[in-house]
PATI-210030 format. One record per residue: residue number from 1; residue in one letter; x, y, z of N, C-alpha, C in turn. Coordinates in steps of 0.1 Angstrom, whole numbers, plus 5000, padded with zeros to 4 digits. Layout:
BEGIN
  num  residuo  neast  nnorth   nup  caeast  canorth  caup  ceast  cnorth   cup
  NUM        a      X       Y     Z       X        Y     Z      X       Y     Z
...
***
This chain:
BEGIN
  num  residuo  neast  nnorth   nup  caeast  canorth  caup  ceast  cnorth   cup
    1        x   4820    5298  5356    4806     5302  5353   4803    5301  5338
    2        x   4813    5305  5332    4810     5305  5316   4808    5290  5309
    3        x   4818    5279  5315    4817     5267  5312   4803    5260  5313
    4        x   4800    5268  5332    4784     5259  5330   4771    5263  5322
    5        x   4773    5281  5318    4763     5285  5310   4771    5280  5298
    6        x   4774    5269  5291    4782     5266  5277   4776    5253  5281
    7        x   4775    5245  5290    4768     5230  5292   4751    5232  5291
    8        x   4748    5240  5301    4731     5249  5302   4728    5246  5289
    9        x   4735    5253  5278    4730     5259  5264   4731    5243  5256
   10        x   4739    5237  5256    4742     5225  5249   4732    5217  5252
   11        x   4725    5214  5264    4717     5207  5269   4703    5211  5266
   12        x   4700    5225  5268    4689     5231  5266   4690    5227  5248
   13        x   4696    5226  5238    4700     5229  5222   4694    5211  5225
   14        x   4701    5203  5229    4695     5186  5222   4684    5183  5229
   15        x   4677    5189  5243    4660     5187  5245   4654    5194  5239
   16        x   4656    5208  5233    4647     5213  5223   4650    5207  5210
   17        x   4660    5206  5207    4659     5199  5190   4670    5189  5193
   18        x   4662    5176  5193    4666     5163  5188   4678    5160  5178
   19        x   4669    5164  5168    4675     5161  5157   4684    5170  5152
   20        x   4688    5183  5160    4698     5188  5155   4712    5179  5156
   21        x   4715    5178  5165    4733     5172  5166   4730    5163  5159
   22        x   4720    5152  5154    4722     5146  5146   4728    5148  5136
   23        x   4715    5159  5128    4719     5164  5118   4731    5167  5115
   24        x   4740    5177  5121    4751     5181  5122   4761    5170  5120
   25        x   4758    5162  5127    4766     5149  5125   4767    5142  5108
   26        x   4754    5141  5110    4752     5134  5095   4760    5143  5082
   27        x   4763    5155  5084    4764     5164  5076   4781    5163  5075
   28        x   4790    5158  5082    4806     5158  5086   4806    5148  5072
   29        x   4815    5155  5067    4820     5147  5053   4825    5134  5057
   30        x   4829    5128  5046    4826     5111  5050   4843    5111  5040
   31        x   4852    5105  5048    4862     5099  5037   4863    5086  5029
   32        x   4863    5088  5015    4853     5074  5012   4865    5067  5008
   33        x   4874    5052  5013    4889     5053  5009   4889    5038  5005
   34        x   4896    5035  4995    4901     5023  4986   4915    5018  4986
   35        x   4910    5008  4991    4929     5001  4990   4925    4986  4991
   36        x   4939    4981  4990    4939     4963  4992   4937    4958  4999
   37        x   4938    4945  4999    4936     4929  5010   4950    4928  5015
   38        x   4961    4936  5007    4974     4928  5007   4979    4929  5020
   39        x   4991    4925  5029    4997     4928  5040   5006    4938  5039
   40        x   5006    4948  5030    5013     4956  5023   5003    4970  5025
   41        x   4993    4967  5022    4982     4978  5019   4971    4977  5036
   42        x   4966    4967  5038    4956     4971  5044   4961    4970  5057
   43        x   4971    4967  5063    4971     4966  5080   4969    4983  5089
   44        x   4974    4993  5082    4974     5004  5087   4961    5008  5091
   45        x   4951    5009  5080    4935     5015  5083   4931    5003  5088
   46        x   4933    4990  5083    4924     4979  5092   4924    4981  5106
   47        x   4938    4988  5111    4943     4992  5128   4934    5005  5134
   48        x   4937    5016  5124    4933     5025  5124   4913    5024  5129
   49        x   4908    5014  5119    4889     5012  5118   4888    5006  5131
   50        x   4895    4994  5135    4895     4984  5149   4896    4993  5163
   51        x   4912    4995  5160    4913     5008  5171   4908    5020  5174
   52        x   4895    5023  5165    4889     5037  5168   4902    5043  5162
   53        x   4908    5050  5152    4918     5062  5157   4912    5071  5145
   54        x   4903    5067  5139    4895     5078  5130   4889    5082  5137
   55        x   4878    5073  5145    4870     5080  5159   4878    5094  5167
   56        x   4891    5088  5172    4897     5094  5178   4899    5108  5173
   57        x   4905    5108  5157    4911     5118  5153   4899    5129  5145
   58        x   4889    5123  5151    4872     5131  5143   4868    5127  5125
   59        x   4876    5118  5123    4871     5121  5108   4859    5105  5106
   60        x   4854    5107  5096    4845     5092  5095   4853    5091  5080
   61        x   4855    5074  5080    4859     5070  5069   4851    5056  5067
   62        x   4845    5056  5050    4841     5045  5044   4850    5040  5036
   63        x   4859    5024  5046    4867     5021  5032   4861    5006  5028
   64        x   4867    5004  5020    4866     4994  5012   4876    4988  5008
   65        x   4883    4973  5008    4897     4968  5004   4893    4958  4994
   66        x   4901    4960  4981    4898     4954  4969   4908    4940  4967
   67        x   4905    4931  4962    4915     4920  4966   4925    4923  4954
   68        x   4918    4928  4939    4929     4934  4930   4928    4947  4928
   69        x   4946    4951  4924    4943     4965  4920   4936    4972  4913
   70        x   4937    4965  4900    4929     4971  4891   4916    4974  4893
   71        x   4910    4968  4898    4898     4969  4902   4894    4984  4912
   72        x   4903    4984  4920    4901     4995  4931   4904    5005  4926
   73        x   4920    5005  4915    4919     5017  4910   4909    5024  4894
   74        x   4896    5017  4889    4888     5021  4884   4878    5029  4890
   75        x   4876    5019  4902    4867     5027  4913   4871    5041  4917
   76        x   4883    5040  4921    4886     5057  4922   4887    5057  4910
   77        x   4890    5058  4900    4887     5065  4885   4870    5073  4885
   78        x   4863    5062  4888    4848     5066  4884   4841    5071  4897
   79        x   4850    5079  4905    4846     5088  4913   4838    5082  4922
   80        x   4840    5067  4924    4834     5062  4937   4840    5064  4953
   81        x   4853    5067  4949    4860     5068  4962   4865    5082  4962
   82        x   4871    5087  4977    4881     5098  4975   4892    5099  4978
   83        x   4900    5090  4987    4910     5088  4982   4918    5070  4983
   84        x   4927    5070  4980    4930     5057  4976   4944    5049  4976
   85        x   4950    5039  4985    4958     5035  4982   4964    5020  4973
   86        x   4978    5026  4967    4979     5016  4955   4997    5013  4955
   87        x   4997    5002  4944    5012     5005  4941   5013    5017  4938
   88        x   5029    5019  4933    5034     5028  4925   5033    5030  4911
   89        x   5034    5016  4904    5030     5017  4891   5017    5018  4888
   90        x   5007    5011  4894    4993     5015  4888   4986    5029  4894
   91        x   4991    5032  4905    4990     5049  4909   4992    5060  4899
   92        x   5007    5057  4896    5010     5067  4885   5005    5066  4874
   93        x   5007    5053  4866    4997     5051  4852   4980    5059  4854
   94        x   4978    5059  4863    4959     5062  4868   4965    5081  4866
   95        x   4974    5086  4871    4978     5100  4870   4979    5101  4853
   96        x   4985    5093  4851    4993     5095  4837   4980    5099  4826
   97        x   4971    5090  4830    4955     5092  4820   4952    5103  4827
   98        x   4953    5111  4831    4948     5123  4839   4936    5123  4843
   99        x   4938    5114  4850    4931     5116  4868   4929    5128  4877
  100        x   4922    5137  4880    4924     5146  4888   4928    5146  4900
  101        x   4940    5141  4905    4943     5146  4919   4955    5141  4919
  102        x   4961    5144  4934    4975     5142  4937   4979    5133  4943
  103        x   4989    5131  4946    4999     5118  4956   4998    5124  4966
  104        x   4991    5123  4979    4996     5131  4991   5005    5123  5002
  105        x   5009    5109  5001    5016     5106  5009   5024    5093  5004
  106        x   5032    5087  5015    5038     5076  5005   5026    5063  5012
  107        x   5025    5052  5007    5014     5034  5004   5024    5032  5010
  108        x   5028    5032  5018    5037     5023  5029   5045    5014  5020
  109        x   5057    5002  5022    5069     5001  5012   5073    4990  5023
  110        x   5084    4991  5020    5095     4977  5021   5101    4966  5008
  111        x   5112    4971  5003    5117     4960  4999   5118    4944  4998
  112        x   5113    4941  5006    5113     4929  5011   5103    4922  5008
  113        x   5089    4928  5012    5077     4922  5008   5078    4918  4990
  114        x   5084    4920  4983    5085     4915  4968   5096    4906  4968
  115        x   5091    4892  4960    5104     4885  4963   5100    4878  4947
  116        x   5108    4870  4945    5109     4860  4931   5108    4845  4933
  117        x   5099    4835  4937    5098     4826  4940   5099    4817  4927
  118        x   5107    4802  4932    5107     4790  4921   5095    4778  4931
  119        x   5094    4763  4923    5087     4756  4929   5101    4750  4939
  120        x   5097    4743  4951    5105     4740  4963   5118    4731  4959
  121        x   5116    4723  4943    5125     4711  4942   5135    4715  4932
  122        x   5132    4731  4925    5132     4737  4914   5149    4735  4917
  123        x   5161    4733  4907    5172     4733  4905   5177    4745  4906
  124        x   5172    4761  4900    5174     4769  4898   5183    4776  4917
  125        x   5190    4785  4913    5194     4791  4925   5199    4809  4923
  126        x   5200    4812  4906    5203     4824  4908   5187    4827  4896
  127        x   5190    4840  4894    5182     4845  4884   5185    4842  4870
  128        x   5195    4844  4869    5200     4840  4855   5195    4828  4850
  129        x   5196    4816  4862    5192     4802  4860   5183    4799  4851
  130        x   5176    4810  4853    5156     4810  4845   5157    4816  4828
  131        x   5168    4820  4826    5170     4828  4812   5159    4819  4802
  132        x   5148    4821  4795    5143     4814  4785   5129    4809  4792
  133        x   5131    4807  4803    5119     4800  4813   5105    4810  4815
  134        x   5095    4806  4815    5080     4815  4821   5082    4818  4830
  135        x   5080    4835  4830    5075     4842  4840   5066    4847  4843
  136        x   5059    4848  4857    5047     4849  4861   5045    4860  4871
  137        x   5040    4872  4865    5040     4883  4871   5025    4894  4872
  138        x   5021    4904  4879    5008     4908  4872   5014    4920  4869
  139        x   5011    4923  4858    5016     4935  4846   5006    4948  4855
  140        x   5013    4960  4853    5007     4975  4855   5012    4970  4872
  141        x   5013    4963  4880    5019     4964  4890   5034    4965  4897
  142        x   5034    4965  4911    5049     4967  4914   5058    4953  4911
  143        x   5054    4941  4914    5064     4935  4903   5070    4937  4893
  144        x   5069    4943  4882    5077     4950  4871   5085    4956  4878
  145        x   5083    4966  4885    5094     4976  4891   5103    4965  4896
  146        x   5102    4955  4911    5110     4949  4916   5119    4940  4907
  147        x   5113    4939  4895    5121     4925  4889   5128    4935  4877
  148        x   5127    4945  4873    5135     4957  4867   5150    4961  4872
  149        x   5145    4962  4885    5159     4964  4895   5163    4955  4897
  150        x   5162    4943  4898    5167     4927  4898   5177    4924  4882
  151        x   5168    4926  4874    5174     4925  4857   5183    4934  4853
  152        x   5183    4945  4859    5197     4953  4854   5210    4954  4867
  153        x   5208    4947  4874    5221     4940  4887   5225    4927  4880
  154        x   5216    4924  4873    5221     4911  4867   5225    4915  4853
  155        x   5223    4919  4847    5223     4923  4831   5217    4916  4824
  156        x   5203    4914  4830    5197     4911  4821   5179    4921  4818
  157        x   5171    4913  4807    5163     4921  4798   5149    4913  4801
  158        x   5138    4917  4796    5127     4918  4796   5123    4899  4786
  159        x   5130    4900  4775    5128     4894  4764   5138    4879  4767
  160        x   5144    4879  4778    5153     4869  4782   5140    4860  4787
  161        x   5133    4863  4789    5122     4852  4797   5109    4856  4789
  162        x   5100    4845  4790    5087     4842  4785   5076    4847  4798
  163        x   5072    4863  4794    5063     4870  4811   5050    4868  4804
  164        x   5042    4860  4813    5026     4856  4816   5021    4866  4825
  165        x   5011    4870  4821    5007     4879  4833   4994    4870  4842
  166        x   4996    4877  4854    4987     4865  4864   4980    4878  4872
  167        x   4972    4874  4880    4966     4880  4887   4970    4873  4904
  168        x   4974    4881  4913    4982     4878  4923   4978    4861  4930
  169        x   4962    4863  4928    4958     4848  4936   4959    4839  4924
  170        x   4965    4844  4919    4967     4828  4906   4981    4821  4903
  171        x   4992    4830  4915    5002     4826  4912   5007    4809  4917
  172        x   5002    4814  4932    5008     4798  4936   5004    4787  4932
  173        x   4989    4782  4924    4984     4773  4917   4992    4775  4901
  174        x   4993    4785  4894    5001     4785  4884   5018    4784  4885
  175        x   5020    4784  4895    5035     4776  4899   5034    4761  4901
  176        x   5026    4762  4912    5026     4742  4914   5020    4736  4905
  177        x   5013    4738  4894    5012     4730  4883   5018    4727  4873
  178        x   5032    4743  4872    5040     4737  4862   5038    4748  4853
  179        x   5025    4760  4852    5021     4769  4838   5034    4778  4840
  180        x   5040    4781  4852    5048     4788  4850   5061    4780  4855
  181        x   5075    4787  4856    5084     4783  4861   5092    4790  4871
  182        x   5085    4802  4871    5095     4813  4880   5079    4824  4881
  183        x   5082    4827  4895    5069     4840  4896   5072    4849  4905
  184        x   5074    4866  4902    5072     4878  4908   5064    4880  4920
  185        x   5060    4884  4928    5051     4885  4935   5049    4894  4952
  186        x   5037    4901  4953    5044     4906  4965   5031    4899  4975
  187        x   5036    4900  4989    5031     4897  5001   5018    4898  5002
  188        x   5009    4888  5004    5012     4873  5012   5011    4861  5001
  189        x   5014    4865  4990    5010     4856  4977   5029    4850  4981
  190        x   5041    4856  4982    5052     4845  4983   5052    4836  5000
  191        x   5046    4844  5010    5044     4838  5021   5034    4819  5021
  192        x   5026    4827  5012    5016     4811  5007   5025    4806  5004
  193        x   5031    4806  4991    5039     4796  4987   5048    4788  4993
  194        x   5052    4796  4999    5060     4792  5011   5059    4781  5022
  195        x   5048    4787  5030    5039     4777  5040   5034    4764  5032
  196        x   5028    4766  5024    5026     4757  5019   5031    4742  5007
  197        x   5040    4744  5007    5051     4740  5007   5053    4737  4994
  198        x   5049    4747  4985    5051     4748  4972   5061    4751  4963
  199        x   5069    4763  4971    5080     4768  4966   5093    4776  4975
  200        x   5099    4781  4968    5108     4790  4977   5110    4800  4972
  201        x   5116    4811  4983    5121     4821  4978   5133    4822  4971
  202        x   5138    4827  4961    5147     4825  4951   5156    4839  4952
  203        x   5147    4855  4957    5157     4865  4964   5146    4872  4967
  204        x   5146    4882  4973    5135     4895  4974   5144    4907  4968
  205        x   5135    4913  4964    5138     4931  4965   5147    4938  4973
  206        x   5147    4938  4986    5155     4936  4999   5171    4937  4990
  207        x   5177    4947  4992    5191     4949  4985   5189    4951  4966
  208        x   5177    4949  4965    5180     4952  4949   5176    4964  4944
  209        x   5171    4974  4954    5162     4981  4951   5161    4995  4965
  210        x   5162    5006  4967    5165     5010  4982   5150    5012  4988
  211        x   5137    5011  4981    5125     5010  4987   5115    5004  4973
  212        x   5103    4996  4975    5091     5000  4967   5079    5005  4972
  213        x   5076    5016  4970    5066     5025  4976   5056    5022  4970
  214        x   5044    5023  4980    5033     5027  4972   5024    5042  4976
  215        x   5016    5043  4970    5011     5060  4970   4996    5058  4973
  216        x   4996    5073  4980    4980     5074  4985   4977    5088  4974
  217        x   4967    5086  4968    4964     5096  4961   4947    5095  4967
  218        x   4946    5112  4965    4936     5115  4961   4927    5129  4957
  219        x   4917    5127  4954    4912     5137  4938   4915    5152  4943
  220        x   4914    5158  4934    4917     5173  4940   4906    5178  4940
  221        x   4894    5176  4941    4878     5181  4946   4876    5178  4958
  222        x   4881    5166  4965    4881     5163  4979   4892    5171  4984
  223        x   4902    5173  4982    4914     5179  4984   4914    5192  4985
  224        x   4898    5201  4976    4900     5212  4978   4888    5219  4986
  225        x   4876    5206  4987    4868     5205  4993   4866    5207  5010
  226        x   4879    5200  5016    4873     5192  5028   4887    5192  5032
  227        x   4900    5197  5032    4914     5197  5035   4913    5189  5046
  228        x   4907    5193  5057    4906     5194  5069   4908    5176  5071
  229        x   4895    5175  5065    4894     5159  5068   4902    5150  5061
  230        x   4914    5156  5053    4924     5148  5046   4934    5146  5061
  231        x   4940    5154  5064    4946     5161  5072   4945    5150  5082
  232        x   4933    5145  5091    4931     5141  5099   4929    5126  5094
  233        x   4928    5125  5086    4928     5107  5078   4942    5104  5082
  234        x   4952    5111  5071    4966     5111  5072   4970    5106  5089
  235        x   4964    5119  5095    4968     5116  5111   4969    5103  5111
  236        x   4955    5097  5114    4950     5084  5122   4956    5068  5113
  237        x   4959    5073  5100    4964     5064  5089   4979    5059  5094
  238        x   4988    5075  5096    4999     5076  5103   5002    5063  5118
  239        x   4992    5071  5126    4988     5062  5138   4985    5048  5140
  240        x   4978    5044  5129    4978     5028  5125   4996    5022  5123
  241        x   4998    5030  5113    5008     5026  5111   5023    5021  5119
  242        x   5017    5033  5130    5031     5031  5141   5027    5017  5149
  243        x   5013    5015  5154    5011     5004  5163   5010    4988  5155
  244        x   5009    4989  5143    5010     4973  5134   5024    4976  5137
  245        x   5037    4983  5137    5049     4983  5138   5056    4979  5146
  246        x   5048    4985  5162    5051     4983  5173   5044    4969  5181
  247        x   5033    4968  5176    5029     4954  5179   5024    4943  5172
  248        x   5039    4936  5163    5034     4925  5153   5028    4914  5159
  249        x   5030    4907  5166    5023     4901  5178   5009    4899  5176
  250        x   5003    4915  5178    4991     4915  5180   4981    4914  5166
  251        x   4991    4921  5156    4988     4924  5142   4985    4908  5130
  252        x   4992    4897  5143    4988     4881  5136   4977    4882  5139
  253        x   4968    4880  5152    4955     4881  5154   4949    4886  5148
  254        x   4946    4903  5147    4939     4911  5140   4939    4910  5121
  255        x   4946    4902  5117    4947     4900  5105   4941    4891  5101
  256        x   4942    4882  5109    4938     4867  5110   4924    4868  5107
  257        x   4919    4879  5121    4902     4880  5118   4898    4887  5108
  258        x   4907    4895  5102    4898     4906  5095   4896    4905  5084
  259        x   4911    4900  5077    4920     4895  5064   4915    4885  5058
  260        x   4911    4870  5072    4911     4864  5070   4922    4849  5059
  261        x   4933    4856  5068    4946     4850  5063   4952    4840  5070
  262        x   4957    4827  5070    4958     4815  5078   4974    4829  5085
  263        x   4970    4820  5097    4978     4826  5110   5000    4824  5102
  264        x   5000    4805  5098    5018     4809  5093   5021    4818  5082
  265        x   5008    4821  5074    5016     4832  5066   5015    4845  5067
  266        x   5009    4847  5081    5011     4860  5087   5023    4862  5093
  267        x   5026    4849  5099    5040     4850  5109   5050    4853  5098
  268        x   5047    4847  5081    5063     4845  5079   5059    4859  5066
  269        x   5053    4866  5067    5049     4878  5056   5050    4887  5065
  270        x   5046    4891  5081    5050     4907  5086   5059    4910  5088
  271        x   5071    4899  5092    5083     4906  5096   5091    4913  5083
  272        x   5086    4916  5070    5088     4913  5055   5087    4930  5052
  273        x   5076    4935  5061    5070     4946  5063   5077    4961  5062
  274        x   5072    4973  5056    5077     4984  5065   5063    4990  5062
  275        x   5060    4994  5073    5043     4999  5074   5043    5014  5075
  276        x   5041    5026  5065    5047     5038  5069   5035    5047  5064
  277        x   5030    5059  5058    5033     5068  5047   5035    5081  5049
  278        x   5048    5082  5059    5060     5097  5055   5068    5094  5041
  279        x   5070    5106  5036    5078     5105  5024   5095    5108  5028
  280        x   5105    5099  5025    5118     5095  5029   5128    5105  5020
  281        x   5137    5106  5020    5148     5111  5016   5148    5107  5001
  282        x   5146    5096  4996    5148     5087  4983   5131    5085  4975
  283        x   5121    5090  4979    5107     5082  4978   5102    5093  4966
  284        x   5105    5104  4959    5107     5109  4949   5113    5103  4939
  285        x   5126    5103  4939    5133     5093  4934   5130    5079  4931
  286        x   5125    5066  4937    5118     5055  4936   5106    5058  4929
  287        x   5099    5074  4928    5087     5071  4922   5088    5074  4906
  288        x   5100    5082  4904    5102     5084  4897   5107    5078  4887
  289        x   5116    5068  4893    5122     5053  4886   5107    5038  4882
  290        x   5095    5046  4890    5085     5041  4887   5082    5046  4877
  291        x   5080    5056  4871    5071     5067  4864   5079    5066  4851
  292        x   5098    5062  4852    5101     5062  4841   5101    5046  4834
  293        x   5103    5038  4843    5097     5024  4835   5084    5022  4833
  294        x   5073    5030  4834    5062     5030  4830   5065    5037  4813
  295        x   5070    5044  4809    5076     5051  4798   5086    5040  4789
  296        x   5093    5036  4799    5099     5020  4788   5089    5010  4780
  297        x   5084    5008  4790    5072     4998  4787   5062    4999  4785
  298        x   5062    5017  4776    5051     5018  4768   5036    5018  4773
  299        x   5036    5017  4786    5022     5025  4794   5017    5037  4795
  300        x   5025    5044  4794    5026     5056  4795   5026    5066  4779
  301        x   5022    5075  4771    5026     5083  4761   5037    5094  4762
  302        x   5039    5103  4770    5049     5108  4771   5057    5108  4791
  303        x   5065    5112  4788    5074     5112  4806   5066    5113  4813
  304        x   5067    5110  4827    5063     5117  4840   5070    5125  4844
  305        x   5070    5137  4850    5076     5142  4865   5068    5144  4875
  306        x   5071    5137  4883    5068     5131  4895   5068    5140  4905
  307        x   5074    5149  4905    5075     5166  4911   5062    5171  4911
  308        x   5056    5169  4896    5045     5174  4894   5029    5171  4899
  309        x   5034    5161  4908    5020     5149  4909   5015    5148  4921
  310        x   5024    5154  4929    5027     5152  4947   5021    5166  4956
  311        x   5015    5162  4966    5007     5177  4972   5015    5175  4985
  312        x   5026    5177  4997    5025     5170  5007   5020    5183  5021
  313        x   5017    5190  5018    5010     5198  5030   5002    5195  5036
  314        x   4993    5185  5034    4982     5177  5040   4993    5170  5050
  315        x   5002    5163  5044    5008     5150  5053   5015    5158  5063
  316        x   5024    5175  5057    5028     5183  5066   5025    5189  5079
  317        x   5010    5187  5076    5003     5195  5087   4998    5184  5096
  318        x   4995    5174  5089    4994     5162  5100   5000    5154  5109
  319        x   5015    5155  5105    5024     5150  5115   5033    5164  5123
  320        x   5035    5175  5114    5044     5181  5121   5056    5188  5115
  321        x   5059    5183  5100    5072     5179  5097   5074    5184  5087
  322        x   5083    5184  5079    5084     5189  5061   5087    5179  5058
  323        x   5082    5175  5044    5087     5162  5038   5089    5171  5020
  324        x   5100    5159  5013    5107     5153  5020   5117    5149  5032
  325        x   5114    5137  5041    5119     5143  5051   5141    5142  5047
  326        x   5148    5138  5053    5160     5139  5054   5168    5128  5056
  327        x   5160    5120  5058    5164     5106  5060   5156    5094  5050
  328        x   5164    5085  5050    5159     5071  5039   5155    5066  5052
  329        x   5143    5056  5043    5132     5047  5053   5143    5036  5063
  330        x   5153    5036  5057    5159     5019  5061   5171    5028  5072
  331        x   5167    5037  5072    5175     5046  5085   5168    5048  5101
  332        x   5158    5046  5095    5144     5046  5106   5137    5038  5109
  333        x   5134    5024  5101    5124     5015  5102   5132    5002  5103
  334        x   5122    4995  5109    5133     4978  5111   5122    4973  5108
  335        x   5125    4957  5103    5113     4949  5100   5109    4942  5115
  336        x   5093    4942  5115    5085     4941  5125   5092    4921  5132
  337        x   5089    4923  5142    5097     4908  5148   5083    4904  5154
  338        x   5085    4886  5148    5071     4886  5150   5075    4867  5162
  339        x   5069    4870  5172    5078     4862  5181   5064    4848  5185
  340        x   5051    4848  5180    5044     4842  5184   5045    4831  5173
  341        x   5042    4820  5174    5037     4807  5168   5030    4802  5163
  342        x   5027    4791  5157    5010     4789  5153   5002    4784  5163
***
């Protein structure tokens, strides 16, 4: 009886006023969220917007995917967005100027997706090979990090090579012409090169390095605003993430259309992948080794602590779990197998 005087009243409430539920509607905070083109950054929420799972999980989100970082992370600087995913390095440097808000989860990661590419006929075979040669990397991003941890397995330095900074779509044309001779780079900018038969891979990250993370931040006005609807982003962000995981397959298509990325260097860039943002056993630590080569390299004015920067009870309440959790990512995650063809 109560349920149907609870339908009665709901029904009687939208023929007398119309425009209420609208309103009401219109009134549900809007999550306004910035990230990349990369296959690194955007497959999670691209899953998440396709599949309904914001629908699903009640929140509305306006995002927007930037083809460069820098650019996206201004945007959230100048309070266009609320929250935002990025590398590690330009996440933290954006805290470091004091940014108002937190890290609330980890930018999803994988070692792998960063690799060091030569041209295809190039002689070269180790790292060393290039001592004195141009390098082609984009500065304030995770390149630095991956090729950091590369340079000190090898013993080598910064000043051993001649670094050009590029902007990610400018690498594989500034390889095959010759401006550089060796280039940094993360996913789908070494997959191009690749497919196209420009260059090769020379090593990845993958063993040099035990993750490179990137971070979701966002401002602590939205954060102190609207918890709720962080909460439920996180959810459905989470939820993207498990099904690009579970179905790479399907994740060539949907990329294809949305990305607008030729279909082989989808095939040969997802299995490259680890699509996540739980915070792991080590993901403090990695950010931290972010946060202090931003301090080498003079980005930064004084340390980070990284302790300091991080909110994760948003991400706690959305999955279930305490983080950090107790386990490293490469304990739990496999690279996605991607079995279809062109």
């Amino acid at each position: 009886m109560r349920r149907f005087l609870t339908l009665v009243v709901a029904c009687v409430v939208s023929l007398t006023f119309p425009g209420f539920l609208a309103e009401a509607d219109a009134q549900q905070p809007v999550v306004r969220f910035a990230t990349l083109t990369s296959i690194s950054k955007a497959p999670p929420a691209v899953v998440a917007e396709k599949r309904g799972l914001f629908d699903k999980h009640g929140v509305k989100v306006e995002m927007k995917l930037f083809a460069e970082g820098r650019v996206a992370i201004e945007a959230l600087a100048a309070g266009q967005f609320d929250i935002g995913m990025f590398g590690d390095i330009p996440g933290l440097a954006l805290l470091a100027r004091g940014y108002p808000g937190k890290i609330i989860a980890a930018g999803l990661g994988g070692p792998a997706r960063q690799a060091v590419l030569v041209r295809k006929d190039a002689p070269y075979q180790r790292l060393e090979d290039l001592k004195g040669k141009k390098l082609g990397l984009t500065k304030g991003s995770t390149d630095e990090l991956a090729l950091e941890a590369s340079f000190t397995k090898r013993g080598l330095r910064w000043d051993d090579f001649t670094v050009i900074d590029l902007k990610q779509g400018e690498k594989a044309t500034a390889l095959q012409l010759g401006h550089v001779d060796v280039v940094e780079a993360f996913e789908p900018v070494p997959a191009i090169i690749v497919t196209k038969g420009i260059g090769r891979r020379l090593l990845t990250a993958h063993g040099e390095i035990p993750d490179i993370i990137g971070v979701i931040i966002a401002s602590t006005k939205f954060l102190e605003s609207h918890p709720g609807e962080v909460v439920k982003f996180l959810r459905a962000l989470h939820e993207g993430a498990q099904w690009a995981h579970a179905y790479p397959n399907e994740m060539v298509d949907l990329l294809h259309k949305e990305l607008k990325v030729d279909r082989p260097v989808l095939i040969d860039s997802i299995p490259r992948q680890w699509w996540y943002v739980e915070v792991f056993s080590h993901t403090l630590e990695d950010w931290q080794r972010a946060a202090d080569l931003l301090l080498r390299l003079k980005r930064v004015a004084a340390p980070l602590d990284v302790k300091g920067l991080v909110e994760f009870k948003f991400l706690a309440e959305a999955l279930g779990k305490k983080y950090p959790l107790g386990v490293a990512a490469a304990d739990v995650l496999r690279y996605p197998n991607v079995t279809v063809r062109e």
